[in-house]
C-alpha positions, 0 to 999 in steps of 0.5 A, a space after each residue: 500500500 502507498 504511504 499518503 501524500 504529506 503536507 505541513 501547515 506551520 514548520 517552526 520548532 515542533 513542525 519543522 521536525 516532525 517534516 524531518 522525522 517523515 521524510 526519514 521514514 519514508 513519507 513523501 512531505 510534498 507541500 509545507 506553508 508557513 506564515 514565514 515563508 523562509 521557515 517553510 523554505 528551509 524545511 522543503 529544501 531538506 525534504 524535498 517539498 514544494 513551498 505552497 504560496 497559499 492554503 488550498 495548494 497544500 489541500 491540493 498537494 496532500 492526502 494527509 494534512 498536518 497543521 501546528 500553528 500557534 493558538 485558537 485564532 491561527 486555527 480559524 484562520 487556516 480553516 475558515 469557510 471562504 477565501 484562503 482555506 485548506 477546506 478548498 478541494 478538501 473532500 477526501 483528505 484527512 487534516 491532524 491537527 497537533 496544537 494545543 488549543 481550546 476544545 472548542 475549536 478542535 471541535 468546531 473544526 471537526 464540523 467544517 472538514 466533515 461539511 466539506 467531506 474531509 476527515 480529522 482529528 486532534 494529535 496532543 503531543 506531550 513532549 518537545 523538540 528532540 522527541 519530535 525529531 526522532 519519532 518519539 512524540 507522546 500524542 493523545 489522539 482525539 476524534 472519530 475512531 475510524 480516522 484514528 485507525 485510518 491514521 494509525 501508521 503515520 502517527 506511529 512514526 511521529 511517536 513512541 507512546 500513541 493514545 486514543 483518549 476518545 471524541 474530539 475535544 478530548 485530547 485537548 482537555 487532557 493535554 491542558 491537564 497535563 501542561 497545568 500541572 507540568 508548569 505549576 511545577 516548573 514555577 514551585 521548583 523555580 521558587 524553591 531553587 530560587 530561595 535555596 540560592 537567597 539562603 546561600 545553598 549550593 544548588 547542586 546539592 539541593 537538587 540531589 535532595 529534590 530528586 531523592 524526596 518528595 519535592 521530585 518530578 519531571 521538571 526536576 530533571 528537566 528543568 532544574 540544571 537550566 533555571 541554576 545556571 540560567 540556560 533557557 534555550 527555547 524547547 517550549 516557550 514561556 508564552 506557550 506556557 502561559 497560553 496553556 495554562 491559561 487553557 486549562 483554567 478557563 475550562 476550570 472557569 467553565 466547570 465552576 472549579 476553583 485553580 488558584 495554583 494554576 492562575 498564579 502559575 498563569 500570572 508568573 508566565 504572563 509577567 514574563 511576557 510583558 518583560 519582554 521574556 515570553 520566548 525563553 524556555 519555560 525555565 525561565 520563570 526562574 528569572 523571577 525567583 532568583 534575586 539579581 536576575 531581570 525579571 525578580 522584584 
C-alpha cells in the first residue's frame, strides 16, 4: 500500500521536525506553508517539498494534512469557510491537527472538514523538540475512531507512546491537564531553587535532595540544571506556557472549579511576557525567583 501524500501547515520548532522525522521514514512531505515563508523554505529544501504560496495548494498537494500553528485564532484562520482555506478541494483528505488549543475549536473544526467531506482529528503531543525529531512524540489522539485507525501508521512514526483518549475535544482537555500541572511545577521548583540560592545553598546539592524526596518530578530533571545556571534555550516557550495554562483554567472557569495554583502559575508566565521574556524556555520563570536576575522584584 502507498504511504499518503504529506503536507505541513506551520514548520517552526515542533513542525519543522516532525517534516524531518517523515521524510526519514519514508513519507513523501510534498507541500509545507508557513506564515514565514523562509521557515517553510528551509524545511522543503531538506525534504524535498514544494513551498505552497497559499492554503488550498497544500489541500491540493496532500492526502494527509498536518497543521501546528500557534493558538485558537491561527486555527480559524487556516480553516475558515471562504477565501484562503485548506477546506478548498478538501473532500477526501484527512487534516491532524497537533496544537494545543481550546476544545472548542478542535471541535468546531471537526464540523467544517466533515461539511466539506474531509476527515480529522486532534494529535496532543506531550513532549518537545528532540522527541519530535526522532519519532518519539507522546500524542493523545482525539476524534472519530475510524480516522484514528485510518491514521494509525503515520502517527506511529511521529511517536513512541500513541493514545486514543476518545471524541474530539478530548485530547485537548487532557493535554491542558497535563501542561497545568507540568508548569505549576516548573514555577514551585523555580521558587524553591530560587530561595535555596537567597539562603546561600549550593544548588547542586539541593537538587540531589529534590530528586531523592518528595519535592521530585519531571521538571526536576528537566528543568532544574537550566533555571541554576540560567540556560533557557527555547524547547517550549514561556508564552506557550502561559497560553496553556491559561487553557486549562478557563475550562476550570467553565466547570465552576476553583485553580488558584494554576492562575498564579498563569500570572508568573504572563509577567514574563510583558518583560519582554515570553520566548525563553519555560525555565525561565526562574528569572523571577532568583534575586539579581531581570525579571525578580
Amino acid at each position: 500500500m502507498m504511504k499518503p501524500r504529506i503536507g505541513l501547515v506551520g514548520t517552526g520548532r515542533m513542525g519543522g521536525q516532525m517534516a524531518l522525522c517523515l521524510a526519514d521514514a519514508g513519507y513523501d512531505v510534498t507541500v509545507v506553508y508557513n506564515l514565514e515563508r523562509e521557515a517553510a523554505e528551509a524545511v522543503a529544501k531538506e525534504v524535498g517539498a514544494v513551498v505552497a504560496d497559499n492554503l488550498p495548494s497544500v489541500t491540493a498537494q496532500a492526502d494527509v494534512v498536518f497543521t501546528v500553528v500557534s493558538d485558537d485564532q491561527a486555527m480559524r484562520d487556516i480553516y475558515r469557510p471562504q477565501g484562503d482555506s485548506l477546506l478548498t478541494g478538501a473532500e477526501g483528505v484527512i487534516f491532524i491537527n497537533c496544537a494545543t488549543l481550546s476544545p472548542e475549536v478542535h471541535q468546531d473544526v471537526e464540523q467544517a472538514t466533515n461539511a466539506v467531506g474531509a476527515m480529522c482529528l486532534e494529535a496532543a503531543m506531550a513532549s518537545s523538540i528532540p522527541q519530535a525529531r526522532e519519532g518519539s512524540l507522546y500524542l493523545m489522539v482525539g476524534g472519530e475512531k475510524k480516522v484514528f485507525e485510518a491514521s494509525k501508521e503515520v502517527l506511529e512514526v511521529l511517536s513512541s507512546s500513541l493514545r486514543y483518549i476518545g471524541k474530539m475535544g478530548d485530547a485537548a482537555r487532557v493535554k491542558a491537564l497535563v501542561n497545568m500541572v507540568m508548569n505549576a511545577n516548573t514555577a514551585a521548583l523555580a521558587e524553591g531553587l530560587g530561595l535555596g540560592d537567597s539562603l546561600g545553598l549550593d544548588l547542586s546539592m539541593l537538587r540531589e535532595v529534590f530528586a531523592q524526596t518528595g519535592a521530585n518530578s519531571r521538571v526536576l530533571e528537566t528543568d532544574a540544571e537550566d533555571m541554576q545556571i540560567r540556560d533557557h534555550d527555547c524547547y517550549f516557550s514561556c508564552e506557550h506556557a502561559a497560553k496553556d495554562s491559561g487553557i486549562a483554567n478557563a475550562l476550570a472557569a467553565q466547570m465552576g472549579i476553583d485553580s488558584p495554583i494554576s492562575k498564579a502559575t498563569e500570572a508568573q508566565y504572563r509577567k514574563l511576557m510583558e518583560l519582554g521574556l515570553g520566548e525563553l524556555d519555560k525555565s525561565g520563570v526562574a528569572e523571577l525567583t532568583f534575586k539579581g536576575r531581570k525579571g525578580h522584584a
